[in-house]
C-alpha positions in Angstrom: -12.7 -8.8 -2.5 -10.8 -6.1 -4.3 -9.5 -3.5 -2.4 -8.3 -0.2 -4.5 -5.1 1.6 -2.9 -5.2 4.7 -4.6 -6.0 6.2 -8.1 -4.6 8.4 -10.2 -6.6 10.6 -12.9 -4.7 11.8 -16.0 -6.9 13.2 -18.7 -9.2 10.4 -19.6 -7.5 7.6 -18.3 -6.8 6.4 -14.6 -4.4 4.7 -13.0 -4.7 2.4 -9.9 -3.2 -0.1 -7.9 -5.9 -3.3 -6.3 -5.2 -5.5 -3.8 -7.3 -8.6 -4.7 -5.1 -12.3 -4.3 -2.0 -10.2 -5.2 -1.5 -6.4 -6.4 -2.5 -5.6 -9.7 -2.1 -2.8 -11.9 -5.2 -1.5 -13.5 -5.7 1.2 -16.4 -9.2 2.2 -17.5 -9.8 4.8 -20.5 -12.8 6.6 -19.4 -13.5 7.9 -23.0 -13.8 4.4 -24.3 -14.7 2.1 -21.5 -11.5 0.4 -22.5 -9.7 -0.9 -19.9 -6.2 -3.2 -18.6 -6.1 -5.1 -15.6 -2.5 -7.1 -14.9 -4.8 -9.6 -13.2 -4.9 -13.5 -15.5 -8.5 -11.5 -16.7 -6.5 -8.5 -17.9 -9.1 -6.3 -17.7 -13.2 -6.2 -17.5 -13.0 -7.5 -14.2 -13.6 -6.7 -10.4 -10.7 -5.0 -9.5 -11.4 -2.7 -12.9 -15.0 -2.0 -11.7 -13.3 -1.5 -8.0 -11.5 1.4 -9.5 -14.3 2.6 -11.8 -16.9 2.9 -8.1 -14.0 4.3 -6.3 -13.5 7.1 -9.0 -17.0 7.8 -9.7 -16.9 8.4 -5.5 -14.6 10.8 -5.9 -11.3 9.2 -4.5 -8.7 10.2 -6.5 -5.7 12.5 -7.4 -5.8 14.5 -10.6 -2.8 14.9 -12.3 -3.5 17.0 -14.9 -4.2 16.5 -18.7 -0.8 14.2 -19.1 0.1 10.8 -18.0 2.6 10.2 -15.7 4.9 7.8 -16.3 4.5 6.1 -12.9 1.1 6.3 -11.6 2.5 4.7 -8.4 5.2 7.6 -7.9 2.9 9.7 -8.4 0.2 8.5 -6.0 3.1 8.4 -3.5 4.0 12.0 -3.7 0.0 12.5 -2.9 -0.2 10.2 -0.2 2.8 11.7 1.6 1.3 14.8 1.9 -1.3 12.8 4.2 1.1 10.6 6.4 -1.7 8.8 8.5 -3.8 7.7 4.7 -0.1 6.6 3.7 -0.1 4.3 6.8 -3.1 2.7 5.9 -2.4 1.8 2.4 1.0 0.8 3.6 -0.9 -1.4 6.0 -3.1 -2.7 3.2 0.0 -3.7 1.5 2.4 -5.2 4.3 -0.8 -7.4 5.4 -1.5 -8.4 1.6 2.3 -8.8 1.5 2.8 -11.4 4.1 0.4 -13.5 2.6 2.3 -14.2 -0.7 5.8 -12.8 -0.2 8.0 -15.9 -0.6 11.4 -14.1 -0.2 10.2 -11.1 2.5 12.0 -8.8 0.5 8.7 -6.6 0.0 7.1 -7.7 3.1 10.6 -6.0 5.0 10.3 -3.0 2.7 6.5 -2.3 3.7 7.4 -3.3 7.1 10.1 -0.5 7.6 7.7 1.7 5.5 5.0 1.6 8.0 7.2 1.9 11.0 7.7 5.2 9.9 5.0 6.2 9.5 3.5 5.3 12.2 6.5 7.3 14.5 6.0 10.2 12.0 2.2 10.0 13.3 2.7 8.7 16.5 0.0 6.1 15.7 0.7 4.1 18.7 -2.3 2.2 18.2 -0.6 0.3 15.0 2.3 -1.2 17.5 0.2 -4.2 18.3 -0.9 -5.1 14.3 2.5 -4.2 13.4 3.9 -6.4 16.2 1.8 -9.7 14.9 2.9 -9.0 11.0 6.7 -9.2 12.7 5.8 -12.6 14.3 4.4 -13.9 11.6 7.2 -12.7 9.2 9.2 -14.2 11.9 7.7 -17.4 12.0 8.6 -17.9 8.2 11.6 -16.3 7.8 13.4 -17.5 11.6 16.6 -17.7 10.1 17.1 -14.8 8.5 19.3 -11.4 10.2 17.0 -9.3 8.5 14.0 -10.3 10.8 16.4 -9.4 13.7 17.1 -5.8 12.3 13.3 -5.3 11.8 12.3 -6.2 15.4 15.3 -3.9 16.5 13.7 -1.2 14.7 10.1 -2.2 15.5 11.1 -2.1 19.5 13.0 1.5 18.6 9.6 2.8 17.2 7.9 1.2 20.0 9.9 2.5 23.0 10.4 6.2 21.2 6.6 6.8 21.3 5.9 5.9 24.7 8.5 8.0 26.2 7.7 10.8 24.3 4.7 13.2 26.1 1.2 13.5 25.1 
């Protein structure tokens, strides 16, 4: 099942990132129909239709009559202005993430990413899902100092929002 992260509009054509087996890139000219998926179907597919329902629901960010050159950037910029959406998709990613990661790199990167987010929301309530993504990352990556920094910064978050008052 595809799940869109976010779309971007720019004149005719949008701009979207899925999450199917991995992330993939999708670009859809709505004059034409035409459309580009980075998916092995490059395009015609589900993820390209996921993005077609999602914009015809209205879920996206116009950006004008111009492309951007980095749709993602730009969804970004959007999504910051709405901290607790930007923790879900960041959620959608770090969970997608840990399923095909084999380095942790990203997986680290969406980790930290969501940890702030969820002290910039005070979304306690993301502790415990956030806690099981750091034993699992754990559990493949025990040897690395990285994983040591991340649960460091995980029981920072973690201790800072339940001293602070409601």
């Amino acid at each position: 099942m595809a799940r869109v992260l976010w779309v971007v509009k720019a004149g005719d054509r949008l701009y979207s990132k899925v999450l199917g087996e991995y992330p993939y890139y999708v670009e859809v000219d709505l004059s034409t129909g035409e459309s580009l998926c980075t998916c092995p179907l490059g395009g015609n597919c589900p993820h390209v239709s996921a993005v077609v329902e999602t914009y015809e629901k209205g879920l996206y960010f116009d950006a004008g009559s111009e492309g951007p050159l980095n749709p993602e950037s730009l969804a970004w910029a959007y999504l910051s202005e709405v901290p607790r959406l930007a923790l879900e998709v960041t959620l959608a990613e770090l969970f997608n993430s840990l399923r095909r990661d084999e380095s942790g790199s990203e997986t680290a990167m969406l980790f930290l990413r969501a940890l702030r987010l969820v002290r910039e929301t005070k979304a306690e309530e993301y502790l415990h899902p956030l806690g099981e993504a750091l034993d699992e990352l754990s559990a493949v990556f025990h040897d690395y100092p990285l994983v040591s920094r991340l649960r460091e910064a995980y029981e920072g978050v973690k201790n800072a929002l339940q001293k602070e008052p409601l």
